[in-house]
Structure formats: structure tokens, C-alpha cells
C-alpha positions in Angstrom: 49.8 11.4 40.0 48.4 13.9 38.3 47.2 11.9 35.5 45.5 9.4 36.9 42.1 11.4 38.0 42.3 13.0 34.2 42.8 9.5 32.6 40.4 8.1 34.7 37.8 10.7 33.8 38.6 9.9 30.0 38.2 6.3 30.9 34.9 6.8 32.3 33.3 8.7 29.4 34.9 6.2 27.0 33.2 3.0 28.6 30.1 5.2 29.5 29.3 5.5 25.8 29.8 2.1 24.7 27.7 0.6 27.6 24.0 0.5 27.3 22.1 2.8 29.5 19.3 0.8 31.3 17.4 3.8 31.4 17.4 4.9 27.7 14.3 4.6 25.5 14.4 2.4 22.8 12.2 2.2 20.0 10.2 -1.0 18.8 11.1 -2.1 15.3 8.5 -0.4 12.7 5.9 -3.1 12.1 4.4 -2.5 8.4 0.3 -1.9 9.1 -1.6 -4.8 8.3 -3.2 -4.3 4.3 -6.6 -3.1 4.0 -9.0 -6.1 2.5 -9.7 -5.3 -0.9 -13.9 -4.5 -1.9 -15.0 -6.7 -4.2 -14.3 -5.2 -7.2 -10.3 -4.9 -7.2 -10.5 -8.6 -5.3 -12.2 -9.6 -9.1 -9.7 -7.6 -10.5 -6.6 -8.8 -8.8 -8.2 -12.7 -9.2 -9.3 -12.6 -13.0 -7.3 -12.2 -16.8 -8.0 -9.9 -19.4 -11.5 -10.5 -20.6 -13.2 -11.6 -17.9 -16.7 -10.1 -17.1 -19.0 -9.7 -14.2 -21.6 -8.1 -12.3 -20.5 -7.0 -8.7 -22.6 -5.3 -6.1 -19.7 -3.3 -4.3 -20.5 -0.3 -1.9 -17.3 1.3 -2.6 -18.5 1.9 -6.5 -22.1 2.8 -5.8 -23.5 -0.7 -6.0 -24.0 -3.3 -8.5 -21.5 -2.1 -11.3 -20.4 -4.4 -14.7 -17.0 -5.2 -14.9 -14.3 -6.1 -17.1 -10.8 -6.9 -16.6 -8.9 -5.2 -20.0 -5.3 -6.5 -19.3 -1.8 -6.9 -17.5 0.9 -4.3 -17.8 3.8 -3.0 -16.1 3.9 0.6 -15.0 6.5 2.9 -15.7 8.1 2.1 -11.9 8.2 -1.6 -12.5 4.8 -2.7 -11.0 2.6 -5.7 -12.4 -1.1 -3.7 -13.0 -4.6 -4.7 -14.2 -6.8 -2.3 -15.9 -10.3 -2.4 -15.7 -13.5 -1.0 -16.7 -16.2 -0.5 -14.1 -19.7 0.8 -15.1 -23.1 1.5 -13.8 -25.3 2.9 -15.7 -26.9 5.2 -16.8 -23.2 6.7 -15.7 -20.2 6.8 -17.5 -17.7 3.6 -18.0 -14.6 4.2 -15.3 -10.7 2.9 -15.5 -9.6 1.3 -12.8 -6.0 0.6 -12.2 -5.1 -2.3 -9.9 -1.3 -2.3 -9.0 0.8 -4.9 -7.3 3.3 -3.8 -3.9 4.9 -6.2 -3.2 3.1 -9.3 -2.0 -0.5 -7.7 -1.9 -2.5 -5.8 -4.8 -3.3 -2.2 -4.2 -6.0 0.2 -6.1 -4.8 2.9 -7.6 -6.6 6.6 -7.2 -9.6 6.5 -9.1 -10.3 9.0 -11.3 -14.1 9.9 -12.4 -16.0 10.0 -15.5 -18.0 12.6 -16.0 -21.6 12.2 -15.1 -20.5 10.2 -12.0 -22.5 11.2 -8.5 -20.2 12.3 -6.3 
């Protein structure tokens, strides 16, 4: 008779943890942040070839800058990227870098020339 609190104790604890506790806190499943609109430049960018040319007026690059689209390549972690050169003169030419993740096309950190306002 003995046994039968003791095994009835285990008992208890065993089903206890395999129920689910009404009362416990579950987490929602992580829901990726929607992806920031690209300014106009990387949208040309991420739309256009090697060789293509315009002129873009785009806040984000101090206005209306010339662009050219140099070319595809894949970086050394397997991403498809676009190079470009964005100028506004009387200020020096900058590279811009353009790389896919995933599904959407993301700008790299851009990286100044010198004689660039900051």
C-alpha cells in the first residue's frame, strides 16, 4: 500500500509534463519585418543591366545624381549583385553595390569618395 501514494506521485509529474499548461506563455512565430522600399537609385539599379544610364533625383544621394549600372556578379557568399556608379558633381564618382537576399534586393553599405559632403 505503500506504493501506491509514491507511484501515484510519479504518475502525476509524468502526465503533468506532457500536458499543456493553459496558463503558460507561448510565443508567436517570428514574422520576418516587412522590407524597406528601395530609393530610387538601387530601384534603377536592381531593374536595369550593365550599361544602362540615367539621371535620378534621389534624396538619399543628395539629389539629382548620374547613374550607371557597371555589371552582375556574384559575391564571395553566393549573392547575385549589381555594381554601380553614382555621381554628382562637382563630387567624386561613388560604387554602389546592390545585393540580392533572398527574394528582395538589398543596398549594401556605401562607402564615400572623398570630397563627398557628409
Amino acid at each position: 500500500m505503500r506504493m501506491f501514494p509514491a507511484l501515484s506521485a510519479v504518475l502525476c509529474l509524468l502526465l503533468g509534463g506532457c500536458l499543456a499548461n493553459p496558463f503558460a506563455r507561448t510565443s508567436a512565430p517570428e514574422v520576418p519585418a516587412p522590407a524597406e522600399p528601395l530609393s530610387p537609385v538601387p530601384q534603377f539599379i536592381s531593374m536595369n543591366n550593365a550599361g544602362a544610364q540615367a539621371s535620378i533625383d534621389d534624396p538619399a544621394f543628395g539629389g539629382m545624381v548620374d547613374v550607371m549600372v557597371e555589371g552582375a556578379f556574384t559575391s564571395a557568399s553566393g549573392r547575385d549583385c549589381r555594381r554601380a556608379v553614382v555621381s554628382r558633381p562637382p563630387h567624386e564618382a561613388e560604387i554602389v553595390i546592390l545585393c540580392r537576399n533572398g527574394e528582395e534586393w538589398e543596398l549594401m553599405p556605401r562607402v564615400w569618395g572623398q570630397g563627398l559632403d557628409r
